[in-house]
C-alpha positions in Angstrom: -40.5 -113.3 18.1 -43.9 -112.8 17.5 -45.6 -110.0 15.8 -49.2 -108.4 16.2 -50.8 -107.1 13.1 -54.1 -105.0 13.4 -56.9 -106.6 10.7 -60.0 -105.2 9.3 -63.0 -106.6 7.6 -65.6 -104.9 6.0 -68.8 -106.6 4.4 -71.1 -104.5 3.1 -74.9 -105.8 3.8 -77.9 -105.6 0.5 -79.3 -102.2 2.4 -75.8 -100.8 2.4 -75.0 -101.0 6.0 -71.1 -102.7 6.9 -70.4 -105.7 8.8 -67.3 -104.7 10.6 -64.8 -107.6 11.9 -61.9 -105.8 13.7 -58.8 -108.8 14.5 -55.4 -109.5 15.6 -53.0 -112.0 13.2 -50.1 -113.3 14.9 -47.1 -113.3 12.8 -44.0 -115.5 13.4 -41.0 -115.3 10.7 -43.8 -114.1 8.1 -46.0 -116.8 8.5 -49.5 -116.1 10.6 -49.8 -118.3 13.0 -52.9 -117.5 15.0 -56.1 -115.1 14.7 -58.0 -113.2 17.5 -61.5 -111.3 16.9 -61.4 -108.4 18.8 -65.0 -106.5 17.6 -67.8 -107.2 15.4 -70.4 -104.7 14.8 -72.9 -103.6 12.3 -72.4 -99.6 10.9 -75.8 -98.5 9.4 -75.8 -95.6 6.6 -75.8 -92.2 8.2 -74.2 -93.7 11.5 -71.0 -91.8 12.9 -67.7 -92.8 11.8 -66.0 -91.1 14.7 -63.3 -93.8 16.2 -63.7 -96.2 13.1 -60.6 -97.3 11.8 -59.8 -95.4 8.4 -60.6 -98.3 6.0 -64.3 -98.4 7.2 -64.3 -94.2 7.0 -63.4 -95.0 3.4 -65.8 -97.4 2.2 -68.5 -95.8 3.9 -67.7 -92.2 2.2 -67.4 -93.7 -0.6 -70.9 -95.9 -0.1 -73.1 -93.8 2.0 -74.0 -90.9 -0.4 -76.8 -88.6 0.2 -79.4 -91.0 -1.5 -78.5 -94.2 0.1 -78.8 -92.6 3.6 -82.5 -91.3 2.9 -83.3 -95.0 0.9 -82.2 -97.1 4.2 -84.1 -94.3 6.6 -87.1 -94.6 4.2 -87.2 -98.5 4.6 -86.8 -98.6 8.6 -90.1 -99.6 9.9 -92.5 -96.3 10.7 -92.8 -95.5 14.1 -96.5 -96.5 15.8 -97.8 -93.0 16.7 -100.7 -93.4 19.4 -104.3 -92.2 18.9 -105.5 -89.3 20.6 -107.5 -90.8 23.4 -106.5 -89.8 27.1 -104.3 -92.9 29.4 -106.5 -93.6 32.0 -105.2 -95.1 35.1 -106.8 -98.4 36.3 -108.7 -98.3 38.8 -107.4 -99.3 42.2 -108.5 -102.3 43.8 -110.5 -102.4 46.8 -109.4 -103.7 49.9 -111.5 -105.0 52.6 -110.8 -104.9 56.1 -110.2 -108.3 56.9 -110.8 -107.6 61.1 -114.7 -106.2 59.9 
């Protein structure tokens, strides 16, 4: 018989965010003999942990205190904020009656 044993990876990134690998090993009289990946995904600080498996609920309380949630925030890229000037809609182009 073969047995199915849940797996979990978690790499955590330089700007603290986890690499999560979620898997399948295949177990046959204690010896694994096959692998699945089921999920990969990237978990950024401050992101929800709702529906993560409790190892990567762990590590990220552990990881993602106050400070490291405002340091990644404060390195995302600043949003481009547009000037003040009014959209003006092109103007349409004129059609001439071809029959004229």
């Amino acid at each position: 018989m073969i047995d199915q044993t849940p797996t979990v990876q978690v790499q955590v990134n330089a700007n603290n965010s986890l690499f999560v690998t979620t898997g399948i090993d295949y177990d046959k009289d204690g010896s694994i003999v096959g692998s699945e990946i089921v999920s990969q995904y990237t978990l950024n600080p401050g992101d929800s942990l709702e529906g993560q498996p409790s190892e990567v609920v762990k590590i990220a309380n552990a990881l993602w205190t106050p400070a490291v949630v405002e340091a990644y925030k404060a390195s995302l890229p600043k949003p481009v904020v547009a000037n003040d000037e009014p959209v003006v809609d092109p103007p349409s182009p004129i059609i001439e009656d071809p029959v004229a």
